[in-house]
C-alpha positions as CSV (number, residue, x, y, z in Angstrom):
1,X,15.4,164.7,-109.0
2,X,16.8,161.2,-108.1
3,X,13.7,159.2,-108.8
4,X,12.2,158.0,-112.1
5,X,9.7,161.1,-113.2
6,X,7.4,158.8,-115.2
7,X,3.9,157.5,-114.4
8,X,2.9,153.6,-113.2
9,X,0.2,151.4,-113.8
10,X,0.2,148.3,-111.7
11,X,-1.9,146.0,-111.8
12,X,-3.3,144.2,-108.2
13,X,-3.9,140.7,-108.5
14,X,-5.6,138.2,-106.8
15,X,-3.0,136.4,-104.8
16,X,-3.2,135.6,-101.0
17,X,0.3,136.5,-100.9
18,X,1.7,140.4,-100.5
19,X,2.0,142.0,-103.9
20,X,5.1,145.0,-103.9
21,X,4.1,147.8,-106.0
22,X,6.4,150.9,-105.1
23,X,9.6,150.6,-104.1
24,X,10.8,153.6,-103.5
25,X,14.1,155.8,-104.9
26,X,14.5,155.4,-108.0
27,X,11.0,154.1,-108.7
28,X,9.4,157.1,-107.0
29,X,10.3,160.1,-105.2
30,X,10.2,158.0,-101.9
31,X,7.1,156.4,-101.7
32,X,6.7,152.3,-100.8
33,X,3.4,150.7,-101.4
34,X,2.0,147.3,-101.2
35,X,-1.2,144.9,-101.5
36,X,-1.7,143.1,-98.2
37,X,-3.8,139.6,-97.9
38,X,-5.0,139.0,-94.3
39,X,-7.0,135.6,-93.8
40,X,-9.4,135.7,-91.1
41,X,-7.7,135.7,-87.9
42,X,-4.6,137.2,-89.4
43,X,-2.4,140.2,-88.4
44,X,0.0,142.2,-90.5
45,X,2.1,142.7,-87.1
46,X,2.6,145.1,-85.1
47,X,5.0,147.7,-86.4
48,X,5.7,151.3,-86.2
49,X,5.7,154.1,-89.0
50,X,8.9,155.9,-87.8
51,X,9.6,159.1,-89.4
52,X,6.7,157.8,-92.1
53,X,3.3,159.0,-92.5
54,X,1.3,155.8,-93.9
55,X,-2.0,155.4,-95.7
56,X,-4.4,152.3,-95.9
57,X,-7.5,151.9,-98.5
58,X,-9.1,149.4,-97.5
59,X,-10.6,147.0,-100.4
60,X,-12.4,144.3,-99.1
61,X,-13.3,142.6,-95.7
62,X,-13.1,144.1,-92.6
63,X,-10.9,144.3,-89.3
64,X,-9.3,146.4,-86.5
65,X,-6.5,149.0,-86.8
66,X,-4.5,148.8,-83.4
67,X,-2.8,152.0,-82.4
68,X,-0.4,151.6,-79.8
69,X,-1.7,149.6,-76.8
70,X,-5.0,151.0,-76.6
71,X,-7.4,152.3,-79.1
72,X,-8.7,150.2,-81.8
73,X,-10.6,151.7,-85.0
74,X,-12.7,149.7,-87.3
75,X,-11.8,149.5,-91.1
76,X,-13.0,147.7,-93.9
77,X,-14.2,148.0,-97.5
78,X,-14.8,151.3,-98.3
79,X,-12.6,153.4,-95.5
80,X,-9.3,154.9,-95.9
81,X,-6.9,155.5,-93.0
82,X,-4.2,157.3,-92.1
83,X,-1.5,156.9,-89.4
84,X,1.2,159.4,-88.7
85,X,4.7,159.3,-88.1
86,X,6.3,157.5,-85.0
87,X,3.2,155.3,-84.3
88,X,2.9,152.0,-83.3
89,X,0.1,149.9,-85.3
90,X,-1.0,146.6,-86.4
91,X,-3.8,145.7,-88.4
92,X,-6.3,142.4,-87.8
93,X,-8.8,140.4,-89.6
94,X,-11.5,139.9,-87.6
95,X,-14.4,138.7,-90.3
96,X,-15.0,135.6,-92.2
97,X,-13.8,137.2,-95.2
98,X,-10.2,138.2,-96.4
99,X,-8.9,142.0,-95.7
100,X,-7.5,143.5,-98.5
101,X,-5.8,146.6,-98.4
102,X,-3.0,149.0,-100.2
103,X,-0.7,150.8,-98.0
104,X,1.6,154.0,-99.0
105,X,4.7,155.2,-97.1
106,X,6.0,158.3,-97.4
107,X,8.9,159.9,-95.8
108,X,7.0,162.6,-93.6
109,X,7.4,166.4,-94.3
110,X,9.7,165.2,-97.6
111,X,7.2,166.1,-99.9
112,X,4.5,169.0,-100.7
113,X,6.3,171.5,-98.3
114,X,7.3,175.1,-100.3
């Protein structure tokens, strides 16, 4: 195995900026992960996972998650999401409050196939 084999414990702060805390080979196996800050109004951008499965825990506020063009979920404190490979999303603060949330990439089918 490439990647470090030992265990992490980051700790999230309180910034409003965007907090790294995977990086990837050699620091995992080929995960990325990151604490996001969106201020009311704000949008992470519209991006796409490519050949990445992605996961968002949602820790405070609450928003929209925009897939593609046209549907639109609602997420927030308490809900997890996930979004799989090759699809087009953003995500949008639409309360008073920030929306806080973790994401983790993983190469898809890289992992937990035998």
């Amino acid at each position: 195995m490439a990647s470090s084999s030992r265990v992490l414990v980051i700790d999230l702060n309180d910034s409003r900026e965007y907090q790294r805390l995977l990086d990837g080979d050699p620091q995992t196996c080929g995960m990325r992960s990151g604490r996001v800050y969106l201020a009311p109004g704000q949008s992470c951008g519209q991006h796409s996972t490519e050949n990445h499965e992605e996961l968002l825990v949602f820790l405070m506020g609450q928003g929209e998650l925009l897939i593609g063009e046209k549907d639109t979920f609602q997420v927030g404190q308490g809900k997890v999401s996930y979004i799989p490979p090759n699809t087009v999303h953003d995500v949008i603060n639409t309360g008073a409050d920030p929306l806080i949330y973790v994401y983790c990439v993983v190469p898809a089918g890289s992992l937990g196939k035998e």
